[in-house]
Backbone bond lengths (Angstrom), bond angles and torsions (degrees), N, CA, C in turn:
res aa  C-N    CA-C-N  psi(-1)  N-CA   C-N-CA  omega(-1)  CA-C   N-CA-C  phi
1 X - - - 1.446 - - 1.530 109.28 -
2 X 1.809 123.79 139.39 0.956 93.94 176.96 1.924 111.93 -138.38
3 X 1.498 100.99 128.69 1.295 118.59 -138.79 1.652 94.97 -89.88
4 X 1.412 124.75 126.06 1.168 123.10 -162.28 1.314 101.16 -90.62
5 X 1.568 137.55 96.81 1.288 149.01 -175.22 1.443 115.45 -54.67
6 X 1.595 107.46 -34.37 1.524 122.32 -137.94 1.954 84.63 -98.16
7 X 1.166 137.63 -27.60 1.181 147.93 -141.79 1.385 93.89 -56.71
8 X 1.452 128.86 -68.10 1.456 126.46 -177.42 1.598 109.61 -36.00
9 X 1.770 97.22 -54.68 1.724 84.93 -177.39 1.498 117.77 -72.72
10 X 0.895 153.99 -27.57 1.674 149.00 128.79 1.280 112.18 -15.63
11 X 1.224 115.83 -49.51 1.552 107.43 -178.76 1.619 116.35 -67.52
12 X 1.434 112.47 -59.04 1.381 97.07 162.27 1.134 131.31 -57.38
13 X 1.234 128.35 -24.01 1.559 112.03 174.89 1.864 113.35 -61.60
14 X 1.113 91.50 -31.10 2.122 106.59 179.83 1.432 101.63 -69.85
15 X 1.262 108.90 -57.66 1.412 107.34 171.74 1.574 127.45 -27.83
16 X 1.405 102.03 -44.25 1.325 109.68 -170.92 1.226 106.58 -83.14
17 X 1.090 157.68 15.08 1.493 157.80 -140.99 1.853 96.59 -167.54
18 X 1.632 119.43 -26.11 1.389 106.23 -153.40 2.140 91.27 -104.25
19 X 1.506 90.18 167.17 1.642 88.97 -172.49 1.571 94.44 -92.06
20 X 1.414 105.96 167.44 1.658 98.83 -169.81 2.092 102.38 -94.69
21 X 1.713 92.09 149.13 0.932 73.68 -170.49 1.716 97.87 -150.28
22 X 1.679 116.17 -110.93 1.648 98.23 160.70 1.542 78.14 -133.03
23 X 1.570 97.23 164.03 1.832 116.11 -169.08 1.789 81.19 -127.36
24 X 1.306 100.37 121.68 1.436 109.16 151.62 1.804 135.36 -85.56
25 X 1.199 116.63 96.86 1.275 98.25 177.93 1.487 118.49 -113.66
26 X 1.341 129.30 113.09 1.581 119.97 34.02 1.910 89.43 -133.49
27 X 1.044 92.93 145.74 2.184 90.97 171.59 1.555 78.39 -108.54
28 X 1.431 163.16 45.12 1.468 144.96 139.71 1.444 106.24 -143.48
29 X 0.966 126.10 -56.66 1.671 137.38 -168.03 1.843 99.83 -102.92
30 X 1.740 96.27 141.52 1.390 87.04 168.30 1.479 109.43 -87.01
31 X 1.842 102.43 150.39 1.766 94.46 174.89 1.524 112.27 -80.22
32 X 1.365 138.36 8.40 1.387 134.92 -169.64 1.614 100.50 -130.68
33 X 1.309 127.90 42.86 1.215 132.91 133.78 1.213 123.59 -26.28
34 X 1.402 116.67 145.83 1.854 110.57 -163.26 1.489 98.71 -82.18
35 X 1.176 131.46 -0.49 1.261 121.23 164.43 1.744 126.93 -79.86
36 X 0.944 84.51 4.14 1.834 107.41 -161.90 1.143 86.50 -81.92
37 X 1.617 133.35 -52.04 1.215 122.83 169.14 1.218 135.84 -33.38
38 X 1.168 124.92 -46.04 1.411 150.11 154.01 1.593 119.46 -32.19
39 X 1.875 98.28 -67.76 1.734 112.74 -150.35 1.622 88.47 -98.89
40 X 1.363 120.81 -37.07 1.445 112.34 -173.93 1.744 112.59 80.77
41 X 1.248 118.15 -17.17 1.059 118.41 175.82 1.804 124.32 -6.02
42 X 1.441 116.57 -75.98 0.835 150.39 165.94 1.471 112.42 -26.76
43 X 1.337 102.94 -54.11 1.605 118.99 175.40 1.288 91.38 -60.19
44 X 1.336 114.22 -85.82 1.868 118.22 -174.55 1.716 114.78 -19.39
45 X 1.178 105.58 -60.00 1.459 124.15 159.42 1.531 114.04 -3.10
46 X 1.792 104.86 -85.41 1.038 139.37 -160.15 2.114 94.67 -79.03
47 X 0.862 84.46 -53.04 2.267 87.83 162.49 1.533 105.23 -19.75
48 X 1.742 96.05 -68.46 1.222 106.91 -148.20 1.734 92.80 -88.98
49 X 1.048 129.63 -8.73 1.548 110.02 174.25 1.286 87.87 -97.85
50 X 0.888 163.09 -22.90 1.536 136.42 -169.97 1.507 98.10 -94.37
51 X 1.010 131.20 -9.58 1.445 115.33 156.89 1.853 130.66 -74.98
52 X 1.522 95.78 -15.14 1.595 109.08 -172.86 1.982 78.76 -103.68
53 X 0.889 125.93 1.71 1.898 119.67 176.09 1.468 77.22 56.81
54 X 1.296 150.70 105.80 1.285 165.60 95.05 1.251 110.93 -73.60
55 X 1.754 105.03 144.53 2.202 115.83 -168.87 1.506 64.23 -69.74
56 X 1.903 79.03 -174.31 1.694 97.26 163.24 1.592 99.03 -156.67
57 X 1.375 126.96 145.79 1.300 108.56 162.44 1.512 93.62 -143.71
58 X 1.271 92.58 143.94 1.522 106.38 -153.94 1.790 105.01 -114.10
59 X 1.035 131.56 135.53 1.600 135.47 156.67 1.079 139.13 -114.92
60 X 1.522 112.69 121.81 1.981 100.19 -177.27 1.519 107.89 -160.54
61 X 1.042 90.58 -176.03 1.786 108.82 174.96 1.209 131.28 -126.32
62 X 1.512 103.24 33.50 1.402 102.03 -147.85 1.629 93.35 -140.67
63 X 1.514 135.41 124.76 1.667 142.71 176.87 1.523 86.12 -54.79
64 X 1.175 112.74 -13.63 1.892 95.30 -150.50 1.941 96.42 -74.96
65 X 0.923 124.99 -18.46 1.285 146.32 147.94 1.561 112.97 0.81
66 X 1.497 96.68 -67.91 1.833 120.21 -168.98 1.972 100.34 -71.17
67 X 1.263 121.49 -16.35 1.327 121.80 179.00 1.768 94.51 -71.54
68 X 1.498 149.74 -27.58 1.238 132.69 166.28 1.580 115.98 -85.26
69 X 1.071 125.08 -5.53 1.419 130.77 172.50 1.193 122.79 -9.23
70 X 2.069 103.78 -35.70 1.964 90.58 -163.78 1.954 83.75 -97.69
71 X 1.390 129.97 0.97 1.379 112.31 179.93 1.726 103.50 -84.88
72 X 1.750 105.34 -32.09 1.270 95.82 -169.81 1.413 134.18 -64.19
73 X 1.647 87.07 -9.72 2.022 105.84 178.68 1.506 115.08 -90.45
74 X 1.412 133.58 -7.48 1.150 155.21 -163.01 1.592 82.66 -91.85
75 X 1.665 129.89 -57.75 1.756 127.45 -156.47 1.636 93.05 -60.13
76 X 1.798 105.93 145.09 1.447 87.59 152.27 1.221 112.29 -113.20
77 X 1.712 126.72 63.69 1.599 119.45 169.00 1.657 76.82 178.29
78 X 1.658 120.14 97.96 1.238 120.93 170.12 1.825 89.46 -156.67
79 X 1.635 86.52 148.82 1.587 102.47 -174.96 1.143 93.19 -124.94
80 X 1.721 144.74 165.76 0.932 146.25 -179.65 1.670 108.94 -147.46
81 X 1.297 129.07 90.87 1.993 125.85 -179.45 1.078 117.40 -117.22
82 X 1.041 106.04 154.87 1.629 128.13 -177.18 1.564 124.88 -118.30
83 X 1.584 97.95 102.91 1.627 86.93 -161.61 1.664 95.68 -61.53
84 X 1.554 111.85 144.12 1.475 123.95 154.48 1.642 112.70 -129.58
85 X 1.372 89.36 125.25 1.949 94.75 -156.99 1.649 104.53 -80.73
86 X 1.677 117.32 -27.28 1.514 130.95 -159.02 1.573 89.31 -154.16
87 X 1.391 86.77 -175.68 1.957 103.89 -163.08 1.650 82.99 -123.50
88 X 1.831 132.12 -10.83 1.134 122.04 -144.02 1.443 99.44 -116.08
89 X 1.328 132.30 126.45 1.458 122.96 -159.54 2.010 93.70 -87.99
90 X 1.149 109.18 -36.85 1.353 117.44 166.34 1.497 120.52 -27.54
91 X 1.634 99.48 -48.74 1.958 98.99 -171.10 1.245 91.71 -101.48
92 X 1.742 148.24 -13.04 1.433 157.56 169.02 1.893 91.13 -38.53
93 X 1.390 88.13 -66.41 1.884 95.08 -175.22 1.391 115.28 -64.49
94 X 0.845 134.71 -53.52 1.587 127.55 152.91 1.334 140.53 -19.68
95 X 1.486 107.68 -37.99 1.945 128.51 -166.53 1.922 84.33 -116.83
96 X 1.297 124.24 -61.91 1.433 140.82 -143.28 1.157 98.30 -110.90
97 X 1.457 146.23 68.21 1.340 116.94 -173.97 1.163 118.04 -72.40
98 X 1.657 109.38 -39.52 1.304 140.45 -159.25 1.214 122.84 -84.33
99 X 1.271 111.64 0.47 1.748 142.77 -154.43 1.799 108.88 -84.23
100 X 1.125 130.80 142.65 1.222 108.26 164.98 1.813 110.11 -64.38
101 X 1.486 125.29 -169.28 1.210 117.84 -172.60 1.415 104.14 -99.33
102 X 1.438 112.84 157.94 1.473 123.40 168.50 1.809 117.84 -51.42
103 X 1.039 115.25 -34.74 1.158 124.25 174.06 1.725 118.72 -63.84
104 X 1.489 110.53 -40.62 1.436 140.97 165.08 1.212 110.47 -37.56
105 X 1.706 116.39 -60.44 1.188 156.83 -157.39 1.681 104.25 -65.12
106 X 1.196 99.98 -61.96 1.597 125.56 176.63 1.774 96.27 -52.70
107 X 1.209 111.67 -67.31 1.617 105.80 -143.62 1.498 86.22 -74.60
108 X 1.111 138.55 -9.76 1.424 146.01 -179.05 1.863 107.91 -71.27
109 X 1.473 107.05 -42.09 1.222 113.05 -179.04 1.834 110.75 -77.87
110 X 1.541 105.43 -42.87 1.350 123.77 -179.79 1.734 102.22 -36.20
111 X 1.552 96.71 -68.98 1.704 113.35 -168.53 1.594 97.90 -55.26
112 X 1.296 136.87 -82.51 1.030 127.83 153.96 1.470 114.37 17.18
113 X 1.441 106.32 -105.19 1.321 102.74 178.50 1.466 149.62 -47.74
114 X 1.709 99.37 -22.36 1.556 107.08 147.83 0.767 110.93 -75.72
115 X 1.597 171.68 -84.03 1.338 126.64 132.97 1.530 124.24 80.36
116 X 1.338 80.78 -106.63 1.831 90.92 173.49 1.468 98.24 122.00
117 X 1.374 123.74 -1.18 1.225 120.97 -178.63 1.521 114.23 -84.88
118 X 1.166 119.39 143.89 1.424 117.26 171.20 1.459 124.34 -69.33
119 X 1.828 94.83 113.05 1.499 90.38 166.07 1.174 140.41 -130.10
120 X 1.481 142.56 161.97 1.038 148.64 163.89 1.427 137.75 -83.11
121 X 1.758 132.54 163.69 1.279 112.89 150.23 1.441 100.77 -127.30
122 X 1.343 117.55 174.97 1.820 122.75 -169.71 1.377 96.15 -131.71
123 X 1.095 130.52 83.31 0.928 119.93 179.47 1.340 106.18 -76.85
124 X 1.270 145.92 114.52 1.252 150.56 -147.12 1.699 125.45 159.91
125 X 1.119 135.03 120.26 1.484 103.63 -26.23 0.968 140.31 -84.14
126 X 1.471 119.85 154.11 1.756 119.11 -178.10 1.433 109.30 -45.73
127 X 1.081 105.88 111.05 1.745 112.22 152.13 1.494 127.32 -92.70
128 X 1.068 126.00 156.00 1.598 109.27 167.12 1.514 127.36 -30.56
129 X 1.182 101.59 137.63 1.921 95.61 -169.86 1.631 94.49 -166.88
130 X 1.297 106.88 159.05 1.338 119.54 142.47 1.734 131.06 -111.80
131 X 1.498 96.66 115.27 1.443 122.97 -173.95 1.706 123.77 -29.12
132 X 1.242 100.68 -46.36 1.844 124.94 166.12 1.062 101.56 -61.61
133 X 1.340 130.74 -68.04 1.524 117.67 -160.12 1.552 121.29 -105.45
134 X 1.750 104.67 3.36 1.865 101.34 136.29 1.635 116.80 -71.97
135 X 1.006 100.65 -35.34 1.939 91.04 -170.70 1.826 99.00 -54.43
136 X 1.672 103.21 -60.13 1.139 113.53 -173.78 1.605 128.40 -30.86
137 X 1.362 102.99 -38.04 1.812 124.64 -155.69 1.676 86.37 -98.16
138 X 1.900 134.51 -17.21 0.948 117.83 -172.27 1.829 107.64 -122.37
139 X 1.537 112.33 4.10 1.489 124.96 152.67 1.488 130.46 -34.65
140 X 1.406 115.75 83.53 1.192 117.10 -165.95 1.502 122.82 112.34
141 X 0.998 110.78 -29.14 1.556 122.09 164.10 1.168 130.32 -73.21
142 X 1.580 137.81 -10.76 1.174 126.49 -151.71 1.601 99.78 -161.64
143 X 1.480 124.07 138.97 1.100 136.04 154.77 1.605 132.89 -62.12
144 X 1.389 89.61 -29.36 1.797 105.48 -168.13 1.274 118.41 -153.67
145 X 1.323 146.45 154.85 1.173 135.98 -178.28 1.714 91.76 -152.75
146 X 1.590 108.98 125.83 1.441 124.45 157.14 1.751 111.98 -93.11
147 X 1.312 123.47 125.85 1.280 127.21 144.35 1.270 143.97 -106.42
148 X 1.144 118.01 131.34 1.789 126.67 -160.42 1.303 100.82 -121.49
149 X 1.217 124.98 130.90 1.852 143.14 143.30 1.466 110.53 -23.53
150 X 1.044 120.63 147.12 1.623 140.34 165.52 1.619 98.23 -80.01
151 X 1.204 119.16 115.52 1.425 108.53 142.31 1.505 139.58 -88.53
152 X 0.882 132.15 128.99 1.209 130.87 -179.12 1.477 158.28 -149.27
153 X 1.820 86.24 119.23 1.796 94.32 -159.74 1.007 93.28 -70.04
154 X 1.790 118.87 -162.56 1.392 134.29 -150.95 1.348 121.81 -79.27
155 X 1.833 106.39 -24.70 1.607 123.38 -179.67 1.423 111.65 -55.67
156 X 1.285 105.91 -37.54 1.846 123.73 -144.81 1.580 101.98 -107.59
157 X 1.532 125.70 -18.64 1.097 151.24 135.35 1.847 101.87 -32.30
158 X 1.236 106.47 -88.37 1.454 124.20 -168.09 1.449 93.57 -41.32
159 X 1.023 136.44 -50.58 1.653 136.44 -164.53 1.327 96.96 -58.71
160 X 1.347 98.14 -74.21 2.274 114.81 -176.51 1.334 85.48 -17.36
161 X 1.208 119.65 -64.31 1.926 124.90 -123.15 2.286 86.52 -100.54
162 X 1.014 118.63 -22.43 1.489 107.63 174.09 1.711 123.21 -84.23
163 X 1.655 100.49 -24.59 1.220 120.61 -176.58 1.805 92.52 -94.68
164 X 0.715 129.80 8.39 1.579 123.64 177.25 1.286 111.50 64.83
165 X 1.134 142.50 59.28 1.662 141.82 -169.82 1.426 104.55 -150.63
166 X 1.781 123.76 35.35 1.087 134.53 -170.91 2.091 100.39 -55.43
167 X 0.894 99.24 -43.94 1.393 114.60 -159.19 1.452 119.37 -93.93
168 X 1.915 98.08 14.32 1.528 105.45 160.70 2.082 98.20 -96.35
169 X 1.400 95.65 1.76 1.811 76.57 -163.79 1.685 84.53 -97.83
170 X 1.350 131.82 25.24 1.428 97.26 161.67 1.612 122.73 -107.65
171 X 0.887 104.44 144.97 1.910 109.62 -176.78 1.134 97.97 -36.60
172 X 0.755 160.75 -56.70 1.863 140.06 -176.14 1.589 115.05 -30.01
173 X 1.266 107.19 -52.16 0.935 125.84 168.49 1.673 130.45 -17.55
174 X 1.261 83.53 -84.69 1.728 107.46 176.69 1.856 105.13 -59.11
175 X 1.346 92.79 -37.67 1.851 94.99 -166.17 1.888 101.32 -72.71
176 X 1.309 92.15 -49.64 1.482 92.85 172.83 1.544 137.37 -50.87
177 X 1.244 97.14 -57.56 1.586 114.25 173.34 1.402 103.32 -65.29
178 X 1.512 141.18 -78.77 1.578 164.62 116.69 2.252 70.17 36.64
179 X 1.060 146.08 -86.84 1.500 146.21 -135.00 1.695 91.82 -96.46
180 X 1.330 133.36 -73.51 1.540 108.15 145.56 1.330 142.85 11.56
181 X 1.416 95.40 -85.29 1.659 101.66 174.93 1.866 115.97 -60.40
182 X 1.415 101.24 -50.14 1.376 100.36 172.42 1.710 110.05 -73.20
183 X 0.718 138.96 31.37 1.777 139.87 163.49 1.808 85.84 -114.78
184 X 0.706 118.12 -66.76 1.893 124.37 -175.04 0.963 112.09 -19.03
185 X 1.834 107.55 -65.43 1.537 129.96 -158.28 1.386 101.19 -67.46
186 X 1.463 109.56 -52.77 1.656 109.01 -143.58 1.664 86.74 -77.08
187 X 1.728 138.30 -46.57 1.035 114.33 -161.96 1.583 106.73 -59.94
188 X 1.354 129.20 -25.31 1.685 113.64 171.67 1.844 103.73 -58.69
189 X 1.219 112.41 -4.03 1.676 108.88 -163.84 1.563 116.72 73.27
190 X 1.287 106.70 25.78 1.645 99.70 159.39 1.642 121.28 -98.41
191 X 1.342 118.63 105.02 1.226 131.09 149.46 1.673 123.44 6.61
192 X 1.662 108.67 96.51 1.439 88.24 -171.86 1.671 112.30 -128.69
193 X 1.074 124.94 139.58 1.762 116.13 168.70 1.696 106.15 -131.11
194 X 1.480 80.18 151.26 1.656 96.87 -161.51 1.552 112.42 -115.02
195 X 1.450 127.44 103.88 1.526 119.58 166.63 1.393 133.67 -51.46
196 X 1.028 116.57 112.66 2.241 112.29 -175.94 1.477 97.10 -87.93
């Protein structure tokens, strides 16, 4: 694997030249990779934008998250989410094997939000779930919740259809649950937008 050491110092040098604005980390890669433990990268990262006062909104799956806690209270415009795809640790292992757990995920957002930090969940992509008892497991935790569709080529297909969950891949599905969940959320008053 090869772990880009130098990234913080790149970043400040951009920094210094770039207008301030919000820094997303990560829309492809998570930034709390178990190596992160290690390289800190991420931390460095977050160093160097909170010294240029850059937003930040941050995404992951990972507790390892809560190890920057005392930088994330220092930003004044930082969000902190945790994609959670299902409420069901059962289909988690199936889609996520490698994932920390949904449960993980939660108490990650919880602390957070006592905290005081802003947080999110992503639900994205929808996996099989039940709508009631994701809202439920994320009541109190969260400022906002984005949801996104599953896409799915032929690999991710083969899974649905071996694991027996033929009948989460039909569009009803997503539209149903996807209008559900957002009726759920918002009457607690959490903030919701939905990807088609």
């Amino acid at each position: 694997m090869d772990v880009k050491i130098n990234a913080p110092h790149l970043l400040r040098k951009q920094l210094k030249r770039a207008r301030r604005g919000l820094v997303a980390l990560s829309t492809v890669t998570d930034p709390y990779q178990p190596l992160e433990k290690s390289y800190q990268v991420t931390r460095r990262c977050l160093e160097a934008l909170l010294e240029s006062e850059f937003s930040v909104n941050i995404l992951t799956r990972s507790p390892l998250s809560l190890r920057d806690i005392d930088l994330f209270k220092k930003f004044k415009e930082i969000k902190v989410g945790l994609s959670i795809t299902t409420d069901d640790e059962d289909v988690r292992k199936i889609f996520e094997p490698h994932s920390p757990s949904i449960f993980s995920r939660v108490k990650t957002l919880r602390t957070l939000h006592e905290e005081k930090v802003g947080t999110y969940a992503f639900i994205g992509p929808m996996l099989p779930l039940d709508p009631e008892k994701l809202v439920a497991m994320l009541d109190g935790v969260i400022n906002e919740v984005l949801i996104d569709r599953m896409n799915y080529p032929n690999r991710v297909k083969a899974t649905y259809h071996k694991a027996k969950l033929d009948r989460y891949l039909e569009e009803d599905f997503f539209r149903l649950a996807g209008i559900e969940l957002k009726e759920r959320f918002e009457k607690k008053g959490i903030e919701v937008s939905m990807i088609f």
